[in-house]
N, C-alpha and C positions, 0 to 999 in steps of 0.2 A: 603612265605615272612613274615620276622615277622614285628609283627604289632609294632605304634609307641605307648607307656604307657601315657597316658594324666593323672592328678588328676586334677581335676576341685576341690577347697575349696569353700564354700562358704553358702547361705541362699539358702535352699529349702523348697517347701510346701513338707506337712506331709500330710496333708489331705485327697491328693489323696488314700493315703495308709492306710487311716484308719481301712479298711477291712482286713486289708490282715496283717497288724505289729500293735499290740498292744500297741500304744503310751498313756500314761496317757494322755495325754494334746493333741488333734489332732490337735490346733493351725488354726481354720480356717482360723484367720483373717493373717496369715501366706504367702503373695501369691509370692512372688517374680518369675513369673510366665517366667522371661525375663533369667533368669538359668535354670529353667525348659524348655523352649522351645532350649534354647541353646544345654543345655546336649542330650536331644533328640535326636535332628538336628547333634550332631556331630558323636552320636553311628551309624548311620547308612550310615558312612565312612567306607567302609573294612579294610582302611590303620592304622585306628585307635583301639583300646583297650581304653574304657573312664569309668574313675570312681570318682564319687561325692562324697565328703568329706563332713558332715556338723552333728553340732550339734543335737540332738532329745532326748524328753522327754523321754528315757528309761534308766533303767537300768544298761544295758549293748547294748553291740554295735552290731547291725544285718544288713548283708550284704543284700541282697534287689536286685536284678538281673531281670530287664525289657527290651522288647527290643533292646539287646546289652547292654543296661545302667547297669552300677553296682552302687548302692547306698551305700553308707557307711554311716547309720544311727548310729553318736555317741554318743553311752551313755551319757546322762548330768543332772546326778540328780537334784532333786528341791535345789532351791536356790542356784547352786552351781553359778549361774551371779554375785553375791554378792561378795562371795569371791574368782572368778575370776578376776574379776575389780582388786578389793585390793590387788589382789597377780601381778597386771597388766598383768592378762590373762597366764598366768603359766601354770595354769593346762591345757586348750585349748592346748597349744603350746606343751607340753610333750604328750600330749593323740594323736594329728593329726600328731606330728613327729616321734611319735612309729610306727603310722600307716601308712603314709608316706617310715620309713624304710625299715618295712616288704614289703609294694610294689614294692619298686623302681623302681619309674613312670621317663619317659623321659624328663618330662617336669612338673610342676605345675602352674595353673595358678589359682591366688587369685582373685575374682568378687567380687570389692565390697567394698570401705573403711570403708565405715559405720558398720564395725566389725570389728572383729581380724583376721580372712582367709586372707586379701591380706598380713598383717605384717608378719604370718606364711608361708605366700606362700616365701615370699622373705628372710624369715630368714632358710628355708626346707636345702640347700644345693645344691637344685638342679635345673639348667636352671628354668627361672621365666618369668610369665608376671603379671602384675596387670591391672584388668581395674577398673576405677572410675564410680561410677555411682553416688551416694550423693556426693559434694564436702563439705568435714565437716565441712574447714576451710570457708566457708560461710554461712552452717547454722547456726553454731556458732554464726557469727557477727549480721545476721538477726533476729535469733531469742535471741540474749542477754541469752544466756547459761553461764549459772555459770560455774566455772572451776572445780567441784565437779561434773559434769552431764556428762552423757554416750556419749554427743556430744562432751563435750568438751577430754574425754577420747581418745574416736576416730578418733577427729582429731589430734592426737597426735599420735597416731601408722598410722593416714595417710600421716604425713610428715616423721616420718620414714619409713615407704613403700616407699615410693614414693623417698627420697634419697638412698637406697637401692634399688631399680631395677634399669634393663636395659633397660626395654620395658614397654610402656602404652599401652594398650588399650582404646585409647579415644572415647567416645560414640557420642560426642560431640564438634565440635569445642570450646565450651564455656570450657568445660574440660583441653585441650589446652592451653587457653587461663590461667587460674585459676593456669597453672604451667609452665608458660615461664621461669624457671628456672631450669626445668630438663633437663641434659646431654645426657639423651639418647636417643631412638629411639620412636616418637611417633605412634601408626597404628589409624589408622579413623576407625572403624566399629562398625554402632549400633546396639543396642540393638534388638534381634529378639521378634517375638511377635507371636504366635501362628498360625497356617495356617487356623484354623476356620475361623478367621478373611476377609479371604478373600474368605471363601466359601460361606458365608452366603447371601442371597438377602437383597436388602436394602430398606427398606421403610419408610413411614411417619407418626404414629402413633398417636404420639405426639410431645412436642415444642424441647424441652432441655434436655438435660443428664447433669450430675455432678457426676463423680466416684472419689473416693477415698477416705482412712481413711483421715475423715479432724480433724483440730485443727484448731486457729485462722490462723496459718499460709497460710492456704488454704483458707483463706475468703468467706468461703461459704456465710455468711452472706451478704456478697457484693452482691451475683447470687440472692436470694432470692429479697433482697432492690431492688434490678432492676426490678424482676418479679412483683412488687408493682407498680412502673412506669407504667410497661408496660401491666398493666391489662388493664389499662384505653381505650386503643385501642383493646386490644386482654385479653378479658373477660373470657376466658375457656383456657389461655396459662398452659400449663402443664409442670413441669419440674417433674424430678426424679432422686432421690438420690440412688448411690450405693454404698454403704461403712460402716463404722461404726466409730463412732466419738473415737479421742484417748483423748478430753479434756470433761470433763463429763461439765463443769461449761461454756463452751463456747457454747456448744451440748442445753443444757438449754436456753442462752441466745438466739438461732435461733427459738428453739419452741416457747420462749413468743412472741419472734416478727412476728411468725408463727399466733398465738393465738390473738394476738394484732390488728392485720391487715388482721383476718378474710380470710386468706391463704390457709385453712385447702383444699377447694377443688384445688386449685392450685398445692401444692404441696405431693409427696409421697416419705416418704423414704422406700427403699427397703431392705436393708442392703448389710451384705457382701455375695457375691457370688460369685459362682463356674465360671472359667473361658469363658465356652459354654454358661451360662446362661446370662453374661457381654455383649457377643458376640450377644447373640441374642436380645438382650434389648436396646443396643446401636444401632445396627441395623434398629430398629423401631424411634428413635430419628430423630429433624430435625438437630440438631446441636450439639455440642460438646463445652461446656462452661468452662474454664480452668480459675480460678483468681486469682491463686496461688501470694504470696511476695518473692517466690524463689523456686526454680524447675531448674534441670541439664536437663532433657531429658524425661522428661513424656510418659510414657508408651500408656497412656489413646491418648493421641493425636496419635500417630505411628498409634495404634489398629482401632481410628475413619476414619484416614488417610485410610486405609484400608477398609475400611466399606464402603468410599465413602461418607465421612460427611464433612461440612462445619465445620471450629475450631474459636471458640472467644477465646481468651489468650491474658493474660499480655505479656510482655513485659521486660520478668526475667531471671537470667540464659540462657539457651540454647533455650529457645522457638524461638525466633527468626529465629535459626537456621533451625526448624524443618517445625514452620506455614510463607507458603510466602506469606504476606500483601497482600492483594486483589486477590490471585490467587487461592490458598488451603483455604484461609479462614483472618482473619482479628485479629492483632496484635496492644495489646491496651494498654495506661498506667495502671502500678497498681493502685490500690484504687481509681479507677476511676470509679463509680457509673454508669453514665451520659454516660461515652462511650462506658460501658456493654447495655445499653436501646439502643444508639444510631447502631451499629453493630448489636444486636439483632433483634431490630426492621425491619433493612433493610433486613435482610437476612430471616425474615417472612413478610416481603411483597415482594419480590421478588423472585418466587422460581425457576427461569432460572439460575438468580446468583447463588444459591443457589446449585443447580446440578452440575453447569459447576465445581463450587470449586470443589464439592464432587470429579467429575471427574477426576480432575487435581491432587487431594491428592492420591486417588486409582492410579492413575498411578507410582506417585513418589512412594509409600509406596511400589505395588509391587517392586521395582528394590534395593528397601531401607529395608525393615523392614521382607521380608518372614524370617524363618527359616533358609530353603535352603541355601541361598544367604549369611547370614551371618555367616551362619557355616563352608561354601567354602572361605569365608574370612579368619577366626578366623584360621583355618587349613594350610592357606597360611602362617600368623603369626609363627604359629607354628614350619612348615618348615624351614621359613627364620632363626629363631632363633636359631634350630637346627644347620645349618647348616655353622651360625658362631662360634659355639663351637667345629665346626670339625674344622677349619679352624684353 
């Protein structure tokens, strides 16, 4: 039987592969780990033939073949982002449509507006899906992006994506919602997240987690200002950081207030890590602290979901959607100081509540976030869409 041709475009870690493909740059802080488990998850379909399209620090371009998975690691010399942007991504779109030709895949599916892969997937020639995971046109407004910035680029080739396909793949109901004005067909299925996730045992170590490259947008500083509060009661609360900051001057202003407020034993940053290492870190947490001012579908919540963690989060974007108010864990306003103390607090005096969340989230997460599960979705998509082009 022959198989169906997938090209997946889009962001992949490199890191993995440090060993084995000589990348100048191996890009830790690189994790897009929700493509990664995707592509995975769908090579070890029989019915399938899957192969990943995406930019890497080399040269030239080396194919990369792992179980089932074909990588297509392409050439992208230094600097060429620069005058890619300015040529409004030209050179991307000639280098993935060459590559593209020579395959002639069944289907392409672009992951991802927050680059140029979903506008290429849909300008390819060939049957398309796009899924959204950043929604541009709201970072943009949130974070007050100049029209000269890479956000405001991208949401610019994501309202062309997005007028040009036929099919979403929406992560998110909030997704959805951000495009009540596409014609075509929308599919619901999130984001996969690693099966580690749900191997691991769960325990109590310490207080809080906080994973992600943050900037102000991600208000770290707000988790911290809380941990201040709540020392007063809980004198040895611990929180840890996993990530690495992308605004050096904001990165700064959390240390002095670290330094200020005599914090130094309360808190640790760990930086960024490997995905088993996330896995097994969060694991040992009692909660999972989210205080983002905008967020589509947060990874970190699905992955704690899974873990069997109790989730504090705003109230932004799609969170909503993911944490259920009082049941998986507790849904707060932003910039809300007082209600990060008050939610935290309870959910470290109380650790029955605190469990049963866990419980309740590990339940939804398996049926929602395995690999498996939304690869046998993804593949259904795929089908459907097929099989209106026969039609």
């Amino acid at each position: 039987m022959k198989k169906i041709k997938i090209a997946l475009l889009g962001s992949f870690p490199i890191y993995p592969y440090r060993n084995k493909i000589k990348f100048w740059n191996n890009r830790k802080n690189l994790v897009t780990s929700w493509n990664y488990n995707l592509a995975y998850a769908l090579a070890k379909n029989p019915e399938l033939e899957v192969h990943f399209f995406c930019n890497a620090s080399l040269w030239k371009t080396e194919i990369y073949t792992d179980k089932d998975l074909h990588i297509h690691f392409i050439g992208h010399p230094p600097r060429l982002d620069i005058l890619n942007r300015l040529s409004f991504m030209q050179f991307s779109n000639f280098q993935i449509q060459r590559l593209l030709n020579k395959l002639k895949p069944d289907l392409v599916h672009g992951i991802g507006t927050d680059h140029e892969y979903a506008y290429i997937a849909v300008k390819s020639g060939y049957p398309n899906v796009v899924t959204v995971h950043g929604v541009m046109k709201q970072i943009v407004e949130k974070y007050n992006s100049p029209w000269y910035s890479s956000f405001s680029l991208f949401a610019i080739f994501e309202s062309l994506a997005i007028q040009k396909t036929k099919h979403i793949i929406s992560i998110n109901p909030y997704v959805s919602e951000q495009f009540d004005y596409f014609k075509g067909q929308f599919h619901q299925i999130e984001n996969s997240i690693s099966a580690d996730f749900f191997s691991i045992p769960s325990k109590e170590e310490y207080d809080l987690c906080f994973i992600g490259m943050y900037n102000k947008g991600k208000r770290l500083l707000n988790v911290i200002s809380a941990l201040q509060i709540l020392r007063t009661n809980h004198p040895d609360i611990k929180l840890k950081i996993i990530g690495n900051p992308l605004d050096l001057v904001y990165d700064q202003e959390i240390k002095k207030f670290i330094q200020n407020n005599n914090l130094e034993h309360n808190v640790k940053f760990l930086g960024q890590l490997e995905q088993k290492e996330v896995a097994t870190l969060l694991a040992q947490s009692k909660m999972l602290v989210v205080p983002s001012i905008q967020e589509t579908a947060p990874m970190v919540i699905a992955e704690a979901m899974a873990l069997g963690k109790a989730i504090v989060a705003t109230n932004v974007g799609g969170i909503k959607y993911m944490v259920q108010d009082g049941i998986t864990g507790f849904v707060i306003p932003p910039d809300n100081i007082h209600a990060i103390v008050e939610k935290v607090n309870l959910l470290l005096l109380n650790k029955n509540l605190r469990l049963n969340m866990g419980k309740n989230a590990k339940e939804l997460a398996q049926k929602t976030y395995h690999p498996d599960i939304v690869a046998k979705k993804t593949y259904q998509v795929y089908k459907n869409i097929l099989s209106q082009k026969e039609v």
